[in-house]
C-alpha positions in Angstrom: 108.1 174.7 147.7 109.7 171.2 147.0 110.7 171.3 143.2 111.9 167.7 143.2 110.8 164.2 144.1 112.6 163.4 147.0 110.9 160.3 148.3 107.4 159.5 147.0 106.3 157.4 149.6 107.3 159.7 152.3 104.9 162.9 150.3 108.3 164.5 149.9 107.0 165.0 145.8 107.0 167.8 143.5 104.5 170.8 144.8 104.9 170.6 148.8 105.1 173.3 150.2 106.0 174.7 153.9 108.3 177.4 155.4 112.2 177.0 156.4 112.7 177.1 160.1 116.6 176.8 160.1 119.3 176.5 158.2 122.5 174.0 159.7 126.1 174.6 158.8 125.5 177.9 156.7 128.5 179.5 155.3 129.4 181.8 152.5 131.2 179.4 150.5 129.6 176.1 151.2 126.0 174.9 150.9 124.2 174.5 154.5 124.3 170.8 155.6 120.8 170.3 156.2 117.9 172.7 155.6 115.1 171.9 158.4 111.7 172.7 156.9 108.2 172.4 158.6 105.5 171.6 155.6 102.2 172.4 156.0 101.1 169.1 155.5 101.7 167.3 158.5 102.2 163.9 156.7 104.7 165.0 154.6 108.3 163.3 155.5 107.1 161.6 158.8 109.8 158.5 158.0 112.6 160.7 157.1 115.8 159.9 158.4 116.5 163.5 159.4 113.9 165.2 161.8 114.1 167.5 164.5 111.7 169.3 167.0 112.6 173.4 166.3 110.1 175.7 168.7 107.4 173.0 168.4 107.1 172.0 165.3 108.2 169.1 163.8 110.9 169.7 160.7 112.3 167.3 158.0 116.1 167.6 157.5 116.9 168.2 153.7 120.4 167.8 152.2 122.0 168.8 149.0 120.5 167.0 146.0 123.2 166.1 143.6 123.0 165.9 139.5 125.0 165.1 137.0 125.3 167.7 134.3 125.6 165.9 130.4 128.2 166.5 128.4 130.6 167.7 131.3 132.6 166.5 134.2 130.4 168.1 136.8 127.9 168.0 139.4 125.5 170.5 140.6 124.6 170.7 144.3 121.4 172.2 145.1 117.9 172.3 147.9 115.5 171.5 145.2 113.6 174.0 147.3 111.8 177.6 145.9 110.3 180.4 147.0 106.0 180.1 146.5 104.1 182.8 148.2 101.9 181.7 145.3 101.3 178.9 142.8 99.9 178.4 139.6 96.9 176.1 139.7 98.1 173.5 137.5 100.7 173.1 140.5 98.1 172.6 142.5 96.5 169.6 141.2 96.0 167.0 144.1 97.3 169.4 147.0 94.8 169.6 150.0 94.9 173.0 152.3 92.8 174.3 155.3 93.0 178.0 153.8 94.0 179.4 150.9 93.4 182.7 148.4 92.4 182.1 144.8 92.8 184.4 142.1 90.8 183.5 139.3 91.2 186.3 137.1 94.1 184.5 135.0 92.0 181.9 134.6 92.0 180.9 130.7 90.5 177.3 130.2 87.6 174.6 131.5 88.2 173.6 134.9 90.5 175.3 136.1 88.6 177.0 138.7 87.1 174.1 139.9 91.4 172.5 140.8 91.7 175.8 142.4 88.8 176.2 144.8 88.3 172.3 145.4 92.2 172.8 147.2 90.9 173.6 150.5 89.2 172.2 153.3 86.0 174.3 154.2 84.1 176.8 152.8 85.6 179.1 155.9 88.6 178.5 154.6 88.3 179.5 151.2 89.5 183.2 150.2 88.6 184.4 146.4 90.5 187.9 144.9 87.8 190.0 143.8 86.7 189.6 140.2 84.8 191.6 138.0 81.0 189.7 137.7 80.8 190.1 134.1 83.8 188.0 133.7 83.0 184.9 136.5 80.8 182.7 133.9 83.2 182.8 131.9 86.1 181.5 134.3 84.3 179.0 136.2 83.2 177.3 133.2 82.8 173.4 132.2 84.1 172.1 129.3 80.9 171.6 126.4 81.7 168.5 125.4 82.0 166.9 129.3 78.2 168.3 129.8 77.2 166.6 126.6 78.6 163.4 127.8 76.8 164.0 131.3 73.5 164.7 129.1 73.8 161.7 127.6 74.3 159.2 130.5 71.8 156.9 131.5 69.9 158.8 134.3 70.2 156.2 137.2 68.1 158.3 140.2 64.9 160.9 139.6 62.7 162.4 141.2 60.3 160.9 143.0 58.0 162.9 140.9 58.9 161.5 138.1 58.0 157.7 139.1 54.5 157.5 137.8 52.1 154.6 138.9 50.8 153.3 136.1 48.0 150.0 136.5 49.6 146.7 134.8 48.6 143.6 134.6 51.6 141.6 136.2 53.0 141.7 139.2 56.6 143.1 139.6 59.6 141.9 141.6 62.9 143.7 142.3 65.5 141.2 142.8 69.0 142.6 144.2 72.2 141.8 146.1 72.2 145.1 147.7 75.6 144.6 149.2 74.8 146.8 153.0 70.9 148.1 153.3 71.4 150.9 155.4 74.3 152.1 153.4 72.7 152.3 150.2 68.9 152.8 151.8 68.6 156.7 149.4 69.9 154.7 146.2 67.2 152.0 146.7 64.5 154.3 147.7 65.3 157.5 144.6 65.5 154.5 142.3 62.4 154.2 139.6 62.6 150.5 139.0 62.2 149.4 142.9 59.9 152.2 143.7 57.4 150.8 140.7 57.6 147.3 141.8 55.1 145.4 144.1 57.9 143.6 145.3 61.8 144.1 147.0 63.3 140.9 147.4 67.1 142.2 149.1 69.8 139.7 149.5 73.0 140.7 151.4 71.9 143.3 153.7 74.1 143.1 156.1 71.9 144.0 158.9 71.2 142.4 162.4 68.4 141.9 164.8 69.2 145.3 166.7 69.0 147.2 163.4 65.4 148.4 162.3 65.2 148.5 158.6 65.0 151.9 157.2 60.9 152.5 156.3 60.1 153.0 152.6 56.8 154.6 152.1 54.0 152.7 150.6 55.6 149.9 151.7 55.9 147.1 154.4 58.9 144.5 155.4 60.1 141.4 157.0 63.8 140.7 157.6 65.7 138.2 158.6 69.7 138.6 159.5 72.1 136.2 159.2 72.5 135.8 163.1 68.2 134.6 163.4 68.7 132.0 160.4 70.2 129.4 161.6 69.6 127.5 164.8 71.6 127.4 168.2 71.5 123.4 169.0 74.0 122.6 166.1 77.8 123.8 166.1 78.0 124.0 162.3 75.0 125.7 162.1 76.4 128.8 165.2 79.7 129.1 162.8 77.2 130.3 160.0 75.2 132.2 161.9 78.5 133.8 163.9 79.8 135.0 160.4 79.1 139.0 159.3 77.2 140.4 156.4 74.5 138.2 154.9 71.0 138.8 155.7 68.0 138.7 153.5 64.7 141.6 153.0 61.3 141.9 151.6 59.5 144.9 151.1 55.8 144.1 150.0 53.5 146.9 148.6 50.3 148.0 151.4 48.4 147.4 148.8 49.3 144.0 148.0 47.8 140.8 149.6 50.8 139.1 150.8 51.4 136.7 153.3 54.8 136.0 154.8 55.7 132.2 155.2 57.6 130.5 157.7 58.8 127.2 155.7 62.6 127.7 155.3 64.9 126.6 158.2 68.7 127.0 158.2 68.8 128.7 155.3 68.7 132.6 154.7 65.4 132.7 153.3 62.4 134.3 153.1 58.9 133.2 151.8 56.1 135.0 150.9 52.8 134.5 149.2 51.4 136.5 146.9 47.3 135.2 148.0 45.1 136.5 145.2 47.1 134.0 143.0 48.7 131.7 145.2 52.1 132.0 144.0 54.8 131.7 146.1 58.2 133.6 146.1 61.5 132.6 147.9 64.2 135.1 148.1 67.3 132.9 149.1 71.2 134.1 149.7 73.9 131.0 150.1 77.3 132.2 151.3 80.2 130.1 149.8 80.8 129.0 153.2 78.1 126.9 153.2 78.5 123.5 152.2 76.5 122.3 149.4 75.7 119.1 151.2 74.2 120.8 153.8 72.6 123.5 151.6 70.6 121.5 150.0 69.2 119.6 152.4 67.8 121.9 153.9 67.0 123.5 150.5 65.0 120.0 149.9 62.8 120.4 152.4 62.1 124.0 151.4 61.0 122.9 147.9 59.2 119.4 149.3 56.9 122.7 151.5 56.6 125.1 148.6 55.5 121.9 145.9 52.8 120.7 148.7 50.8 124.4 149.2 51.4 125.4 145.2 52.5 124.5 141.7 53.4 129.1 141.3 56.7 129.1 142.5 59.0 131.3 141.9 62.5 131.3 143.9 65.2 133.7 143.4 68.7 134.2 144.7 72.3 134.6 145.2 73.4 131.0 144.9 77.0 131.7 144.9 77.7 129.6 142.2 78.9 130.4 138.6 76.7 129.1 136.0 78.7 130.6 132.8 81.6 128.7 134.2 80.3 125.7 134.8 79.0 125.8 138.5 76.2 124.0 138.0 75.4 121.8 141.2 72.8 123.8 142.0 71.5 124.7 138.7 71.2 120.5 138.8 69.6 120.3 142.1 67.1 122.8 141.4 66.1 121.0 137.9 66.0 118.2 139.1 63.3 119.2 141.5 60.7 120.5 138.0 62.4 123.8 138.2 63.6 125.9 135.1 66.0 128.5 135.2 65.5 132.0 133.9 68.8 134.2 133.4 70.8 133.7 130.6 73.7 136.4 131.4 75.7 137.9 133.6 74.6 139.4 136.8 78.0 140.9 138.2 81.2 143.3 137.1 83.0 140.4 136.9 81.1 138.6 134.6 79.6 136.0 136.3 76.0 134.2 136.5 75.7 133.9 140.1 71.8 135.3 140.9 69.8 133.1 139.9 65.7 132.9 139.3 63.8 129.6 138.9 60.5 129.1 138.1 58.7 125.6 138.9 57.6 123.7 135.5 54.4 122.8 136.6 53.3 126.2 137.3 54.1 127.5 133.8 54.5 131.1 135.0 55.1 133.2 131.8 57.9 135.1 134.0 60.1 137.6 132.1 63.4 138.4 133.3 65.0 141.8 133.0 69.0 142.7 134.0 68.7 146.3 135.3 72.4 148.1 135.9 73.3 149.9 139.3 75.9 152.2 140.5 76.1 151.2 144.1 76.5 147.2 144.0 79.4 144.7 142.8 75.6 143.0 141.4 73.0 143.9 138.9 69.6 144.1 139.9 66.9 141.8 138.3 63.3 142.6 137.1 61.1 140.0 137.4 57.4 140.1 136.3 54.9 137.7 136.4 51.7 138.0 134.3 48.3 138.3 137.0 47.0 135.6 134.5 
């Protein structure tokens, strides 16, 4: 075992281990000039100055480490190597092996067991001494006070048991930059707040056409990816479309009566109506390559469509702009059209007001807004529900 950092960078730390293959220059009364040793991981010293091939393996060259001793004149010479047919555990901490034997028997505090048999690779791998059964609870043992704190966290998945349908008398949207569909398609379908709503409204999903939307049961969708939003004849327009990532979703309730809309046009957008009440909901993502100019004039026409077939309008969205910090060209445009906006704080880790929901005056929609946490997105996720009356 390596007793000393040699080189950080290199993985020649404190804890490696391998075997010596050969020993250069040995005499009885000098140190060796270079001690060749072959570690087990095979990362370990690959930009050393000294390497050599012995009998197929590939070995790192170590010299004499020099230190000064205090209070004296001299200087020890040493290989700050050691003899480790074993290790203690604590040594252990960060090392990764394909096979090794744990002895757990010494075991004398909370998890310690778990260092020791998360060190290897596979289950094949993994070799425990035998241990007396009456003793194993109480050496592979969590620490109290960490399974309080677990108890205590806000549960973010159940069952999907546990999501009861109870009747309301609002509709329900789930607004959210996903940030990749199909990568977090279990967190969005094992979480209690999207599977209650009677609406998904997914921004960011970073889908294309070729890519079938995972299925959610109880539930059907329309998607459009980036690359099928914008049109072909204008060169601006194929730059957009050409970019990655983007794309927006809906997922609308069977039971719902919902009508999907084609109004919007070079924008990522999707409209739907909800026809019982003939309110209409845009979900809209703006990527801050898109120039506002542009944006909204195409945005314009979106709004001049939606004002013409209803005064419920509801339109939701990653807008890319900051209102808390004064991005507000947007916030302008779209209250300048009768619209009011409905979040009031952030909607991201870092702090910033960039999802927005606006609600069009004239339909005085008693919408309530809700910021709802995730684990899995740089974004929070927004409730919105909209009374039936």
């Amino acid at each position: 075992m390596l007793i000393k950092n040699e080189d950080t960078a290199d993985g020649l730390v404190n804890g490696v281990m391998g075997t010596v293959i050969s020993i250069k220059d040995f005499s009885p009364n000098s140190l060796p000039s270079n001690i060749y040793i072959h570690f087990d991981n095979e990362s370990v010293g690959r930009n050393a100055k000294v390497q050599k091939i012995i009998s197929g393996k590939r070995c790192v060259g170590l010299k004499p480490s020099s230190e000064d001793i205090p209070f004296s004149n001299c200087v020890r010479k040493q290989f700050p190597l050691k003899l480790a047919w074993a290790c203690t555990i604590h040594k252990v901490q960060g090392l990764t092996v394909e096979e090794c034997v744990v002895d757990l028997n010494k075991c004398f505090t909370y998890g310690q067991a778990y260092v020791a048999l998360s060190r290897v690779t596979s289950k094949s791998g993994l070799h425990i001494k035998s241990i007396d059964t009456e003793k194993i609870h109480k050496k592979i043992c969590c620490d109290p006070d960490v399974v309080k704190g677990v108890s205590e966290m806000t549960r973010f998945l159940l069952e999907i048991d546990d999501v009861a349908e109870e009747p309301t008398q609002s509709f329900q949207i789930m607004y959210h930059n996903i940030q990749g569909l199909q990568t977090h398609a279990e967190d969005l379908k094992h979480n209690p707040d999207f599977r209650r709503a009677d609406y998904i409204c997914l921004t960011e999903t970073w889908t294309n056409q070729e890519l079938i939307c995972f299925e959610m049961m109880g539930y059907d969708d329309f998607h459009l990816p980036r690359s099928l939003a914008f049109e072909d004849t204008n060169s601006y327009y194929c730059s957009l479309k050409e970019m990655q990532h983007g794309g927006v979703c809906v997922f609308y309730k069977l039971s719902t009566e919902t009508e999907i809309c084609n109004l919007a046009s070079n924008l990522e957008c999707i409209v739907f109506k909800i026809s019982s009440k003939n309110i209409l909901v845009a979900t809209v993502y703006r990527t801050q390559k898109y120039n506002l100019g542009k944006f909204f004039e195409n945005l314009e026409i979106l709004i001049c469509k939606l004002v013409d077939l209803s005064e419920k309008i509801v339109v939701i969205g990653d807008f890319n702009q900051d209102i808390l910090k004064g991005g507000c060209t947007v916030f302008n445009f779209m209250s300048s059209k009768g619209f009011r906006q409905l979040v009031d704080s952030p909607t991201t880790e870092g702090g910033t007001l960039i999802d927005h929901v606006y609600v069009y005056v004239k339909g005085c929609l008693d919408t309530q807004i809700a910021i709802i946490p995730t684990y899995y997105s740089y974004h929070d996720a927004l409730k919105i529900v909209i009374p039936y009356d």
